[in-house]
Structure formats: C-alpha cells, structure tokens
N, C-alpha and C positions, 0 to 999 in steps of 0.2 A: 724270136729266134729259138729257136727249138735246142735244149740238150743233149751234148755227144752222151750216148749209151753204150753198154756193153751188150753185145748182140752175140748169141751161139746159132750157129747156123749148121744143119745136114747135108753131107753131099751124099747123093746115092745111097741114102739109108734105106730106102724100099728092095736092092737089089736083096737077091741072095749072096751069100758068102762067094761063092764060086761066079759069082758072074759080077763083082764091084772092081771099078776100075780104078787106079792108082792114085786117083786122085778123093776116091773116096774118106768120109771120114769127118769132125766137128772143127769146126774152127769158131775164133773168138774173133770180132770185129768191131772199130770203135764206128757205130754209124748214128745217124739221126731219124733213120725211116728203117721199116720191115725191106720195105724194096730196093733202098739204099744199099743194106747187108748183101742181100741176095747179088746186087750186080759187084759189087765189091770183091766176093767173094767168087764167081763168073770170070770177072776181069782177073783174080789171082791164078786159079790153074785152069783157064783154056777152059775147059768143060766140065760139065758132069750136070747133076740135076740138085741146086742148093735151094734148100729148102729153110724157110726163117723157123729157130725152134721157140727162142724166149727169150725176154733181156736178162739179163745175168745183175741183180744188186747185190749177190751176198748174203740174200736170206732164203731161195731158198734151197739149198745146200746145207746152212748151217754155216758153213766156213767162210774167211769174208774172201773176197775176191782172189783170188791167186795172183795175177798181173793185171792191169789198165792198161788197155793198148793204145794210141794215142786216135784222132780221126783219122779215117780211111787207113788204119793197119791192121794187118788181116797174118793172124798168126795160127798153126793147126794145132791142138790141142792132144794129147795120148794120152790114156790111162794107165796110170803104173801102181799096182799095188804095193809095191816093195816100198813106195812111199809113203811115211806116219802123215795125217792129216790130209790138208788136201795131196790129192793126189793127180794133178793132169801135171804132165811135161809140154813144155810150150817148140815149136820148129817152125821155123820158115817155111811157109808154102810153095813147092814145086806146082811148075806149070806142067800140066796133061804131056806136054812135046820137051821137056826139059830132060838132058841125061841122065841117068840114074847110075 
C-alpha cells in the first residue's frame, strides 16, 4: 500500500499572464500517484492544464509543511508576502463554471 503525500501541482502555468484562466494557479493535494494529483486536481475546477510539480516533505523550502491536507483534498495555495515565514494562504478550490 502505497503513502498519502503531499502533492503541488500547476494549473496553466505555461500561459501567459493575460491569457490564464480563473482557474489558474498551485494547489496542494493529499495523493498517492503523480497521476492521482493531476485528476484530483481536473475533477476540482472543471478544467485547465494541471501539471504534477513535486511532493512537498518540508525540506525543501526549508519550512516544514504549512498544512496536511488529508487524502483526495485538494486545496489552492497563494503567496502572500506580508506573511513572516512560510508564506502560502490556503482556499477552497472553485470550479472553472462556479460563480464568482
């Protein structure tokens, strides 16, 4: 049996600025496979292009983990400088078709 990981995964990071769609952007997922992430992450917002980046243990960042998400949760991550140490804010994933 294989170990839940912590998975970052890219959506639409290849676009340019001006042409990334709303769904763009890094999320953290607890999966067991590369491919696992990817549809996890597919099946969260409707579309886009998610790409597996790395598993995430905490080293290497330097910082240890920010949150554990548990299996198949799929949370988007944001970078905020204004925060000391680590620095990602965690949100709920909208789907591509969801109101805004």
């Amino acid at each position: 049996m294989k170990e839940i990981r912590q998975a970052i995964v890219l959506v639409d990071n290849h676009r340019s600025p001006s042409m990334q769609r709303n769904t763009a952007g890094r999320y953290r997922v607890g999966a067991k496979t590369e491919k696992e992430a990817e549809e996890l992450v597919r099946k969260a917002i409707g579309f886009g292009s998610p790409q597996f980046y790395y598993w995430d243990d905490g080293n290497i960042s330097g910082y240890p983990i920010p949150r554990q998400v548990a299996y198949k949760e799929v949370v988007k991550e944001k970078f905020d400088s204004s925060v000391p140490g680590c620095r990602w804010l965690f949100e709920k994933p909208l789907h591509a078709c969801a109101q805004r």
